[in-house]
Structure formats: structure tokens, C-alpha cells
Rosetta silent file (secondary structure, phi, psi, omega in degrees, C-alpha in Angstrom):
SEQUENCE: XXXXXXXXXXXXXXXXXXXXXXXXXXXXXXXXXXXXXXXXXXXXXXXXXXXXXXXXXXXXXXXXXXXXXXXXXXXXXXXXXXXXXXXXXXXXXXXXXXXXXXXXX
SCORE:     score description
SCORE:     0.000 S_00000001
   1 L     0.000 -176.971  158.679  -10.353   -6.487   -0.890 S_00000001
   2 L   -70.825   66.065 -148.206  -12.146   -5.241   -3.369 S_00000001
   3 H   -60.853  -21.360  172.710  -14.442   -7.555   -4.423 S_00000001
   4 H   -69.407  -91.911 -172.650  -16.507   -6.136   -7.292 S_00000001
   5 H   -38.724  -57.381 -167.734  -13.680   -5.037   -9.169 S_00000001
   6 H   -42.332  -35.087  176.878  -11.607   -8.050   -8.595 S_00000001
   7 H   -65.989  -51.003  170.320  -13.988  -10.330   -9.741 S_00000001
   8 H   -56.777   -1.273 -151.699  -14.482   -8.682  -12.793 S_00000001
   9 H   -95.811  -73.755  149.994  -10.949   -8.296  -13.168 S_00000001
  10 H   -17.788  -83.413 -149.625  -10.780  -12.351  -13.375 S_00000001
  11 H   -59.143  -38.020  138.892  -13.702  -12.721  -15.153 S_00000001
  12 H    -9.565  -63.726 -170.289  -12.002  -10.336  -18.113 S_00000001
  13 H   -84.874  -13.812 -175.058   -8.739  -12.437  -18.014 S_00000001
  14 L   -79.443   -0.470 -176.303   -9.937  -15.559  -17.946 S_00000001
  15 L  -114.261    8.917  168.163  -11.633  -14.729  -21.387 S_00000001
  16 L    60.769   54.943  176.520   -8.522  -12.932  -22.565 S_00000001
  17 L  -132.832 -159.668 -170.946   -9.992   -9.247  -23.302 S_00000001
  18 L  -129.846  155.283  173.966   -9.709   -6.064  -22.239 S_00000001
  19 E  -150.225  175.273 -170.708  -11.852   -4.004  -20.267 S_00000001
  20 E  -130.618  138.150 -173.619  -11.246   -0.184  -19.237 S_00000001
  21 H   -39.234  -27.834 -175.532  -11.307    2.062  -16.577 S_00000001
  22 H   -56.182  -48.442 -170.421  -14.750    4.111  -16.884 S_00000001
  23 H   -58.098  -15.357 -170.427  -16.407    0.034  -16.861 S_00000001
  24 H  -115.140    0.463  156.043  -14.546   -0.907  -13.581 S_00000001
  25 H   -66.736  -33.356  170.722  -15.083    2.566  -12.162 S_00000001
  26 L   -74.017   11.357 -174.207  -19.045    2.066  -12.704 S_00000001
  27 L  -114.135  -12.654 -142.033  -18.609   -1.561  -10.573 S_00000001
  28 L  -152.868   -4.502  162.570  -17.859    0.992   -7.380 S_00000001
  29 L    59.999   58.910  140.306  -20.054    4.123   -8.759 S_00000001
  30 L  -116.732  144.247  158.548  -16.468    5.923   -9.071 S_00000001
  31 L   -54.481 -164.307 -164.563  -14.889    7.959  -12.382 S_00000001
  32 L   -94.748  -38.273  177.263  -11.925    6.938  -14.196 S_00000001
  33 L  -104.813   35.410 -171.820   -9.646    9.091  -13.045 S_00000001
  34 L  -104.290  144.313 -176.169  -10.252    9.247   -9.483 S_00000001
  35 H   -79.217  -14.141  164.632   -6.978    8.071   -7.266 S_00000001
  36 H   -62.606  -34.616  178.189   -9.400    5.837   -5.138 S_00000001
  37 H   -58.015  -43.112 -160.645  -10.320    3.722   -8.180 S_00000001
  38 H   -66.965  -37.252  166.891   -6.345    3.478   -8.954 S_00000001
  39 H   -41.616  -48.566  175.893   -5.758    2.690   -4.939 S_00000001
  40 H   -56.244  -38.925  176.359   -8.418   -0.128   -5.351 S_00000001
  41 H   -80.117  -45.454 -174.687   -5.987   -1.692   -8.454 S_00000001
  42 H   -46.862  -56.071 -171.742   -2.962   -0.861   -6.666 S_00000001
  43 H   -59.924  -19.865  147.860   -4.127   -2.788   -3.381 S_00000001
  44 H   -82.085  -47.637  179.964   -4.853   -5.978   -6.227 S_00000001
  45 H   -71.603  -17.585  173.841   -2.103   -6.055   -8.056 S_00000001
  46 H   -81.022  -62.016  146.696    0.177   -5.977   -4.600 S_00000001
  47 H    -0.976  -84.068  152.929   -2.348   -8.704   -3.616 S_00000001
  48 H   -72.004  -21.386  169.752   -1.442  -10.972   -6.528 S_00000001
  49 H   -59.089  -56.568  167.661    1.818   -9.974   -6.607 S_00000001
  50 L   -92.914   54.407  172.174    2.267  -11.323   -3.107 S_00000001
  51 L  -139.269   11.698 -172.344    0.760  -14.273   -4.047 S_00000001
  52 L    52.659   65.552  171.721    3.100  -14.806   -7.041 S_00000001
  53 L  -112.504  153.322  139.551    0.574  -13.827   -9.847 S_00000001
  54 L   -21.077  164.123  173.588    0.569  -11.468  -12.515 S_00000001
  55 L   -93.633  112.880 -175.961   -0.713   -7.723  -12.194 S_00000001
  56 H   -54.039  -54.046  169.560   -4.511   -8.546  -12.610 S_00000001
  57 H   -49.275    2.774  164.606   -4.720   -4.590  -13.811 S_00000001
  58 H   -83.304    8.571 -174.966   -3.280   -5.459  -17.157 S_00000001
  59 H  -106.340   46.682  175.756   -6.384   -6.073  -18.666 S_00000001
  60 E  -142.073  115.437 -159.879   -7.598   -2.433  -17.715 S_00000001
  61 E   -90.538  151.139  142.666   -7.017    0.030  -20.317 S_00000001
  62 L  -128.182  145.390 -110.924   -7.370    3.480  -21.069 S_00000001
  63 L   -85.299  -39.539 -171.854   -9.426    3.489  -23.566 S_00000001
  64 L   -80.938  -25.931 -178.792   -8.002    6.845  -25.790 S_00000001
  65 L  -105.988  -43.469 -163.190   -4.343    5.374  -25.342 S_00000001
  66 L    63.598   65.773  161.362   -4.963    0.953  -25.542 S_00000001
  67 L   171.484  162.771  158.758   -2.515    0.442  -22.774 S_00000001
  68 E   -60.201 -175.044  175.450   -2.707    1.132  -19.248 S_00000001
  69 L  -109.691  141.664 -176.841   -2.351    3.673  -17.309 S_00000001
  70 L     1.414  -64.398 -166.111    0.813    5.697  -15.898 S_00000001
  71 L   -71.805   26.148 -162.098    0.264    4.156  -12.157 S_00000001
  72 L  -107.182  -86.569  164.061    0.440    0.751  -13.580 S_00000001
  73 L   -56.939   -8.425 -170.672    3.909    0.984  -14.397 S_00000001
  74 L   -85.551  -73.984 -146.551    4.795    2.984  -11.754 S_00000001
  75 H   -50.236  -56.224  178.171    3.753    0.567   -9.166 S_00000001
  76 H   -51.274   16.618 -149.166    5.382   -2.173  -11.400 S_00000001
  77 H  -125.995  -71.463  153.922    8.213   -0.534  -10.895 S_00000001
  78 H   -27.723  -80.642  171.137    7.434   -0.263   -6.898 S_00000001
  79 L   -13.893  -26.392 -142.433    7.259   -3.963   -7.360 S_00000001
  80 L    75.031   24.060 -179.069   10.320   -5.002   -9.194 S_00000001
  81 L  -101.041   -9.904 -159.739    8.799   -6.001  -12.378 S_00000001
  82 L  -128.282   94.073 -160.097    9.528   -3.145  -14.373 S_00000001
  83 L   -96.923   13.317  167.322   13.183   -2.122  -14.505 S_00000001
  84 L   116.324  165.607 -169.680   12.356    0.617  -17.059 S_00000001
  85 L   113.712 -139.254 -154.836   12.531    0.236  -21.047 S_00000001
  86 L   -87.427  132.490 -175.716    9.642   -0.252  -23.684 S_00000001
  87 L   -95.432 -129.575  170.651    6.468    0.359  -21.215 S_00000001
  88 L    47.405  -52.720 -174.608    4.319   -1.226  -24.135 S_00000001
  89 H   -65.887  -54.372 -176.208    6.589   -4.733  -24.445 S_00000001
  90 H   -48.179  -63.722 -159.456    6.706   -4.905  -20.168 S_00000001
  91 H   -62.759  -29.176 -179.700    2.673   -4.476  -20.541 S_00000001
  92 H   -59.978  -71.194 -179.623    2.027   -6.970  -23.525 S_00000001
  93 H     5.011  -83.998  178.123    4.122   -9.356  -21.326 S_00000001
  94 H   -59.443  -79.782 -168.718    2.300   -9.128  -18.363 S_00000001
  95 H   -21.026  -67.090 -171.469   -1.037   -9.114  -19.984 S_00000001
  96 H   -64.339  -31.536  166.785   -0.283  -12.489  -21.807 S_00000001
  97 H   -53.788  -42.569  177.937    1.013  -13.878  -17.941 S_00000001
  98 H   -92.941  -25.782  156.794   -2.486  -13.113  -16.978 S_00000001
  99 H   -49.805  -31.656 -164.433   -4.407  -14.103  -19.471 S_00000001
 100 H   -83.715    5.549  178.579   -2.369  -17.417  -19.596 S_00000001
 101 H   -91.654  -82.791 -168.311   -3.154  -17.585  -15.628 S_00000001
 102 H   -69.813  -25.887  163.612   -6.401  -16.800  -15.250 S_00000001
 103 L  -103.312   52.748  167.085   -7.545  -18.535  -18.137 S_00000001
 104 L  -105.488  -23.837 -175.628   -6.635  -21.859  -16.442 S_00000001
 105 L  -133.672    0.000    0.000   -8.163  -21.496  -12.846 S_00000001
């Protein structure tokens, strides 16, 4: 997996903050909007997902909106988490599932 990002990805939730794409693009010397960085979330959040975790990506923001980004929900979607509605309510949600995850283990 992706081991840079993931860890920070953890280390972020277990301290219940936010962190955004340009900082976890800079762990992998990619931009923010490049679809490898978003492959690289996708291929974690399917990851925890089949491990019955939260989407790890909910503490990664972008930065001008303070919410994720578009492939987020889409994937959640992909998933079955996300049957459509308030994207903002689905994403607090999940966020507090991972903070309340990660910062126990």
C-alpha cells in the first residue's frame, strides 16, 4: 500500500484533525490534483473498507471548500456507504467514525 500516506492518514485521525491534499501530496512529491494521488486514497479507503473501517480519506480536505473532495463520495458511493443525500452530513459522519476509530488503536 501506500505507506507514507497511510501512516499519516492515521496519525491525523488518531488526533482528530484535518489535514489536506497539497500536505499528503508532498508525502509522495505529487500535486493535489493529480488522479494518482486520488488512486493512492482510493486503493486505502477500499483497504479499510474491506477490513470493516471507516474511509481513512475523511480527514483529507480541500482546503478552499473544508470537505473532501468529489472522488470521495463518488467512491463512497462505489462502496455502498453513500446512497446519495446531504454529501456534507454522510462526510461529518464518517469523519467522526474515524476519528472515534483511530483514536483508540
Amino acid at each position: 500500500m501506500h505507506e507514507p500516506i497511510y501512516e499519516k492518514l492515521k496519525e491525523v485521525a488518531r488526533v482528530k484533525t484535518l489535514t489536506n491534499y497539497t500536505e499528503v501530496g508532498l508525502l509522495v512529491g505529487l500535486e493535489p490534483h493529480n488522479p494518482i494521488l486520488w488512486g493512492m486514497l482510493d486503493d486505502i479507503n477500499r483497504y479499510e473498507h474491506q477490513e470493516h473501517r471507516p474511509m481513512l480519506s475523511a480527514v483529507v480536505i480541500v482546503q478552499a471548500d473544508n470537505k473532501p473532495g468529489e472522488g470521495f463520495f463518488k467512491l463512497a458511493r462505489d462502496l455502498g456507504l453513500f446512497h446519495g443525500g446531504d454529501e456534507l452530513t454522510f462526510w461529518v459522519k464518517e469523519l467522526n467514525r474515524v476519528w472515534n476509530y483511530w483514536s483508540s488503536h
